[in-house]
C-alpha positions in Angstrom: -1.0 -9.1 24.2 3.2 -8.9 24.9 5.0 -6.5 22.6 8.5 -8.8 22.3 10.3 -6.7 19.6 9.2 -3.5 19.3 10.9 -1.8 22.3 14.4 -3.0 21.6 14.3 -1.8 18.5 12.7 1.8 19.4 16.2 2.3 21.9 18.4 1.3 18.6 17.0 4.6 16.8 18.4 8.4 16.5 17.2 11.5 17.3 14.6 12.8 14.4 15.1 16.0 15.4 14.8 18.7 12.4 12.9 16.5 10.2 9.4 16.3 9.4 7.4 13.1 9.3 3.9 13.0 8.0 1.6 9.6 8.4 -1.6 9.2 6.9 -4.0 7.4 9.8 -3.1 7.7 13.1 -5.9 7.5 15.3 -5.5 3.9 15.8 -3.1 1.1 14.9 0.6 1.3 13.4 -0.1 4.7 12.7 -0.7 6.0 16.5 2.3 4.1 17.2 4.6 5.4 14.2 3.6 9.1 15.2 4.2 9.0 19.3 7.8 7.3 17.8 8.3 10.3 16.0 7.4 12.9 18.9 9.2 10.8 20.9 12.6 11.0 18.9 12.0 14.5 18.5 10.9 15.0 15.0 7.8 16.8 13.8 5.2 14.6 12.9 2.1 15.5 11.3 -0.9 13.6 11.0 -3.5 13.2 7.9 -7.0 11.6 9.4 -10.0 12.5 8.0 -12.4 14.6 10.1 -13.4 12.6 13.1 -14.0 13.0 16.9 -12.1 10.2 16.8 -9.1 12.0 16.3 -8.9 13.9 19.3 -7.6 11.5 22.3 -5.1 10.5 19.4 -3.4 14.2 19.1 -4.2 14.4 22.5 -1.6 11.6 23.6 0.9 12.6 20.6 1.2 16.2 21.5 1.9 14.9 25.0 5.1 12.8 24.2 6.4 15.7 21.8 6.1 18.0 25.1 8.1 15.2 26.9 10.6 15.0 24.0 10.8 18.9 23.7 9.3 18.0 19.9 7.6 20.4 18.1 3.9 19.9 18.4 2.3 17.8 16.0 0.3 19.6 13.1 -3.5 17.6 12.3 -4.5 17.8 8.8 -7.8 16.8 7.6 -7.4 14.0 4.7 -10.2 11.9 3.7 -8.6 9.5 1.2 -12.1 8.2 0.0 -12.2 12.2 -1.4 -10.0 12.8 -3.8 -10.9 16.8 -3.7 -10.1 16.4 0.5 -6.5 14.4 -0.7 -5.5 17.0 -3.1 -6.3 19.8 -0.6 -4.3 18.1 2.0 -1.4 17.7 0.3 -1.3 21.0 -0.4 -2.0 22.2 3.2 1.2 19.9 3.9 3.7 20.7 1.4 2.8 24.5 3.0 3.4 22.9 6.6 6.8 21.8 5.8 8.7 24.9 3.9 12.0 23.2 5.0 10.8 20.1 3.1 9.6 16.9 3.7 11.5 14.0 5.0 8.9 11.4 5.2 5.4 10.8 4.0 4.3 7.4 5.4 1.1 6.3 3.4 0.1 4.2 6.3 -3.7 4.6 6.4 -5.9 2.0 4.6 -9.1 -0.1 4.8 -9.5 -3.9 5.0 -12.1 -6.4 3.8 -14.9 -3.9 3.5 -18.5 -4.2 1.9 -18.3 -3.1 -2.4 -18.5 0.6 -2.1 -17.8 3.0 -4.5 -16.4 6.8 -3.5 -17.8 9.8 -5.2 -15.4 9.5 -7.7 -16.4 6.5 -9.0 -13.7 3.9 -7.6 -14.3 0.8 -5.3 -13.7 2.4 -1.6 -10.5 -0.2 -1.2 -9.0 0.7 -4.0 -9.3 4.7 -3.8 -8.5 4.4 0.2 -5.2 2.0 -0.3 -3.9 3.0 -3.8 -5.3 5.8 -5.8 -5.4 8.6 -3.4 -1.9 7.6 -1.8 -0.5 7.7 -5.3 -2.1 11.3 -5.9 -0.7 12.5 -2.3 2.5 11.5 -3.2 2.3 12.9 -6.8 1.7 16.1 -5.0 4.2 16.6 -2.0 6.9 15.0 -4.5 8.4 18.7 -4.5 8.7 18.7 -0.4 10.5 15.3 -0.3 13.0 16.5 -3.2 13.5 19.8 -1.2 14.4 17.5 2.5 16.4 15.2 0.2 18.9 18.0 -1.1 19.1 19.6 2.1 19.4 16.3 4.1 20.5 13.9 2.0 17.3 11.9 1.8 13.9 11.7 2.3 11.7 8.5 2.0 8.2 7.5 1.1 7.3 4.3 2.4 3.5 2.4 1.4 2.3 -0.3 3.7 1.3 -3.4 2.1 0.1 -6.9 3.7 0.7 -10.3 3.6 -3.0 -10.7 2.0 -1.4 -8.8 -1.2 -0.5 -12.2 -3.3 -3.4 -14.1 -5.0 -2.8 -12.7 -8.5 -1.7 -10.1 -11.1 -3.6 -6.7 -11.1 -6.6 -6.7 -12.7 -7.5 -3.5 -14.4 -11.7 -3.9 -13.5 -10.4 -3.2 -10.1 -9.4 -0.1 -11.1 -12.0 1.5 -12.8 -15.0 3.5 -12.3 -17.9 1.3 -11.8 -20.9 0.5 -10.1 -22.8 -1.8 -7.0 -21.8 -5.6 -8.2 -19.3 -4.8 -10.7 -16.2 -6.4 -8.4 -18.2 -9.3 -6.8 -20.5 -7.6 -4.4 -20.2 -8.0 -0.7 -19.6 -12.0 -0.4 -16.4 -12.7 1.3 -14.4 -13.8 -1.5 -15.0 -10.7 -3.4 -14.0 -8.3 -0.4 -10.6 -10.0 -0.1 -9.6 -10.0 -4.0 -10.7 -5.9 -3.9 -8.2 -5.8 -0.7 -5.9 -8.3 -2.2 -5.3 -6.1 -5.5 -4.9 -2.8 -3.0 -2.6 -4.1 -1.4 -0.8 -5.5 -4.5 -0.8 -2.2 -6.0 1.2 -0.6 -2.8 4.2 -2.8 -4.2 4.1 -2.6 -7.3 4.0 1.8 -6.8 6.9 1.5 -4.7 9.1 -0.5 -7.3 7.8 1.8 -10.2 8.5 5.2 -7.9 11.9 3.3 -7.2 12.5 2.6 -11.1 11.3 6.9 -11.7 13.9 7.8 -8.8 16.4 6.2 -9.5 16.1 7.0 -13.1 16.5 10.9 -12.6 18.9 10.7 -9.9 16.8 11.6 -6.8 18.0 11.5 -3.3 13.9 10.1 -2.3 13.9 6.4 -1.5 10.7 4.7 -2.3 10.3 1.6 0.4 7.5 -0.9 1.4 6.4 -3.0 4.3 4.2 -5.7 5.8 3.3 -5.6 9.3 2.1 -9.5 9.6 -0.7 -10.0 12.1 -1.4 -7.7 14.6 -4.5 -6.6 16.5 -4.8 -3.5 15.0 -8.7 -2.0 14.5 -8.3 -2.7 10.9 -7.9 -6.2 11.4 -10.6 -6.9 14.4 -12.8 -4.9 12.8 -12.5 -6.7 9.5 -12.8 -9.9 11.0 -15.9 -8.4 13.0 -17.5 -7.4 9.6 -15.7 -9.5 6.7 -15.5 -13.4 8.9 -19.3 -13.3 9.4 -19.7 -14.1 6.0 -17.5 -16.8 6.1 -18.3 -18.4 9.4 -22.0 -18.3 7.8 -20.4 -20.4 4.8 -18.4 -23.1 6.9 -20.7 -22.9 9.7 -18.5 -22.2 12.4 -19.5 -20.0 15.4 -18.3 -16.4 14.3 -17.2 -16.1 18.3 -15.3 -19.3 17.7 -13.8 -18.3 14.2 -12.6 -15.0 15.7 -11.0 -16.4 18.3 -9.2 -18.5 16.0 -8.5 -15.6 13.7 -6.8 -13.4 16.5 -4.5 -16.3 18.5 -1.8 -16.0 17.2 -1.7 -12.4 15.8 1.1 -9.9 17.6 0.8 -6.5 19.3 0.2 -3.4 17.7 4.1 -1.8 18.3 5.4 -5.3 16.6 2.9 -4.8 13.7 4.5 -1.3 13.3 8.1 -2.7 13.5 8.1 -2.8 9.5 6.8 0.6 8.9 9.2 2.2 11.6 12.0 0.6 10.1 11.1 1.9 6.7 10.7 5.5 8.1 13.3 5.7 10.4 16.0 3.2 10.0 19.2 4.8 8.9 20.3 1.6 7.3 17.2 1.4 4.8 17.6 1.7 0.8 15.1 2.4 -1.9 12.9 -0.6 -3.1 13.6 -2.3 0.2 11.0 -4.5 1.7 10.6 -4.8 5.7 8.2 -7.2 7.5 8.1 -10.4 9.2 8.8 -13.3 7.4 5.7 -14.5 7.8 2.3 -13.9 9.6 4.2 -12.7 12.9 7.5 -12.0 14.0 10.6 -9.3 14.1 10.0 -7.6 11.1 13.4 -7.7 8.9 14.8 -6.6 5.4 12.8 -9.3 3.4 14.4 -11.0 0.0 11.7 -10.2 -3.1 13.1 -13.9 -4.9 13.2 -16.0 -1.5 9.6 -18.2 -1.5 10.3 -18.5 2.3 10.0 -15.3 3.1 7.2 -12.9 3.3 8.3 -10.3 -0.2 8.5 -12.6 -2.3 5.6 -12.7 -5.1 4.7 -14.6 -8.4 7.3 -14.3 -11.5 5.0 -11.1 -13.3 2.8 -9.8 -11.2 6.1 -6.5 -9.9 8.1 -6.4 -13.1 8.9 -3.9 -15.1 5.8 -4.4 -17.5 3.7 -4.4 -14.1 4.9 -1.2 -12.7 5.0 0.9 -16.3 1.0 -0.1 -16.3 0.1 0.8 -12.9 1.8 4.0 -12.9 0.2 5.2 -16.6 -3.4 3.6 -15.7 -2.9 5.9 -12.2 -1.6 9.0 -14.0 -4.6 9.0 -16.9 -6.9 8.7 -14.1 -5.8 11.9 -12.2 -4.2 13.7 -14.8 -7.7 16.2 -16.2 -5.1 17.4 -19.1 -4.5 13.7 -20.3 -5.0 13.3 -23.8 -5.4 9.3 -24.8 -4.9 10.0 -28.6 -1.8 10.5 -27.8 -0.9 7.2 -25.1 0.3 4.3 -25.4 -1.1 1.2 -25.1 -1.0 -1.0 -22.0 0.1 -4.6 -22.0 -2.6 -7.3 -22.2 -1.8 -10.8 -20.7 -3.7 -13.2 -23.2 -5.9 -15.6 -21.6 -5.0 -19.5 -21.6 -6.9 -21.3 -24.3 -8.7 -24.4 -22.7 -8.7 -28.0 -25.0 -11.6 -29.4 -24.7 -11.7 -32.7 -23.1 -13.0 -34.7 -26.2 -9.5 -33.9 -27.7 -7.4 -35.4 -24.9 -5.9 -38.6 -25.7 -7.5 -41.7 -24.1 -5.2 -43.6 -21.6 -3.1 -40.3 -21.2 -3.8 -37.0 -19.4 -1.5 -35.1 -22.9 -3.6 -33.2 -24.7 -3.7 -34.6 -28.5 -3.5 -30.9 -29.6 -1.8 -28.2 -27.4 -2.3 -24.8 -28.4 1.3 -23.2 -29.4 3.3 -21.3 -26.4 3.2 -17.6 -26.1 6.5 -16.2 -26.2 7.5 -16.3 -22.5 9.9 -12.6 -22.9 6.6 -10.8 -25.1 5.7 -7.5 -23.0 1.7 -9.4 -23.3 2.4 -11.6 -20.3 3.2 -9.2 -17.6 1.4 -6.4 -16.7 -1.9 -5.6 -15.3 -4.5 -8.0 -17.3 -7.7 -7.3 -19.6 -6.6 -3.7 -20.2 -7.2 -4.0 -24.0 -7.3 0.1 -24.2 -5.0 3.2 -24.8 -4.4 4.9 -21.7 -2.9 8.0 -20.2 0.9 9.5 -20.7 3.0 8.7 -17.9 3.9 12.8 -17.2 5.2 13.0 -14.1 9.0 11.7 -13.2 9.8 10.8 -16.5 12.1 8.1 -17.1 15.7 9.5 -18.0 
């Protein structure tokens, strides 16, 4: 598969030397490719992958660029995301790598289309993987990224979304503690809502850690991207495990239906175009979005309101109201101190009352009696839905 953007760009980039880059999964995908970018402009990168002997070719190849570049050698953490005891110790191990600061955490890892699985903490696997722990990492190395940013002038944190992220407002269920068959079980359609709302939740974050930055007057740009189709592991492998369900549905040959699935996808180094751009482009501002406008292409500075291009999202489902909840629901839920007597209560989105067909009137599709129309400005019709409950204080970068 042709890579047709990403080495143009690469040669439009500056040195990275002096700053320190950390990615979360790099032993494959956008990931590898972000972190021999970063040796090979010089920077230090270091690498969060949970304990694997997958991991070794991987550092293996990395350290080899930085010794071409005269970068320092990259630094390996251990950082299994579905352990949020293994996340917290990581970030810790890497706020102590970088006492000169922090110049970019990349929350890059993530899982795709997987089989209902909850972690040992008691979240859905896709959930903990794409959202929760990346919001605790950050939480914890915010201290290293203010440090970079007042000795450099900035420092970014960058989430990466997909294009599978729209289908919906977030769902609080998704969220939650549960157990085997709570979210849908393992049929198709239930696997992509769980990613859907994962990958939801990686923009909604970055607005609300944009609204928190820009609130207290922090240097640390919060950005997002979408890297479109490419033939990353994730996505093969997710088509390898998650299509078979559906070619079993629409009986098609799964041989036939991956074929079709991986045609027109791009390479991996133009699926990391958006993420690069994020981290390293000297051009990029907070709350930004970067991707292709669609499936495949360059990836580009995206518009949130234009339909035609790949950010843009259903009125609700990022607002303000969206963002406050996220953040508080993730706070309560890894914040041990939190008291909920004292929190306030999250948004609901009231559900649309149904007339029953005997009321319509006959010879016209009008309903005969409409229920009244929710004020379209109350804080109930944004937000993350069926919440219903009082939930944790929102401690940590306070609003100003």
């Amino acid at each position: 598969m042709d890579t047709k953007y990403f080495v143009d760009y690469l040669s439009t980039l500056s040195s990275l030397a002096g700053k320190s880059i950390a990615i979360t999964g790099t032993t494959t995908g956008t990931g590898f490719v972000l972190a021999k970018t970063v040796a090979h402009l010089g920077g230090q990168v270091l690498l969060l992958n949970r304990a694997s002997p997958r991991t070794k070719a991987p550092l293996e190849a990395i350290t080899k660029v930085a010794e071409g570049a005269s970068a320092p050698p990259p630094i390996s953490i251990e950082c299994d995301l579905m352990s949020l005891a293994s996340t917290r110790k990581a970030a810790t191990e890497l706020v102590t790598a970088c006492p000169d600061g922090l110049d970019v955490l990349c929350n890059n890892a993530g899982i795709m289309f997987m089989a209902e699985k909850f972690t040992s903490d008691g979240y859905e696997q896709q959930l903990q993987v794409n959202h929760i722990a990346p919001f605790l990492l950050t939480k914890i190395v915010m201290p290293a990224l203010e440090k970079a940013a007042s000795l450099r002038g900035e420092a970014r944190i960058v989430q990466h979304s997909s294009i599978a992220r729209n289908g919906g407002p977030l769902e609080a269920m998704y969220f939650s503690k549960g157990e085997p068959g709570a979210l849908g079980g393992d049929v198709a359609k239930a696997r992509q809502k769980r990613y859907q709302q994962s990958k939801l939740a990686n923009v909604v974050f970055t607005y609300a850690l944009h609204d928190r930055l820009l609130a207290k007057g922090s240097k640390v740009k919060a950005l997002v991207a979408h890297p479109g189709m490419a033939a990353t592991e994730l996505y093969t492998r997710a088509v390898d495990d998650g299509l078979m369900a559906i070619a079993g549905c629409i009986k098609i040959p799964h041989c036939l239906l991956q074929r079709m699935a991986l045609k027109n996808m791009m390479s991996i180094e133009d699926g990391a175009m958006a993420i690069a751009m994020c981290c390293l482009d000297s051009k990029a501002e907070s709350s930004q979005f970067y991707g292709p406008k669609g499936a495949n292409g360059a990836a580009q500075l995206l518009d949130p309101t234009d339909k035609k291009e790949g950010a843009c999202m259903p009125p609700g489902v990022a607002d303000s109201p969206a963002r406050v909840d996220l953040w508080t629901w993730s706070e309560l839920r890894l914040t041990a101190a939190a008291q909920t007597s004292q929190c306030p209560p999250l948004r609901t989105r009231t559900p649309r009352t149904r007339t029953p067909r005997t009321q319509r009137t006959r010879g016209s599709d009008r309903l005969s009696a409409r229920p009244p129309r929710k004020d379209s400005s109350a804080a109930g019709q944004s937000g993350i839905t069926n919440l219903g409950r009082t939930l944790g204080p929102d401690s940590s970068l306070q609003r100003t």
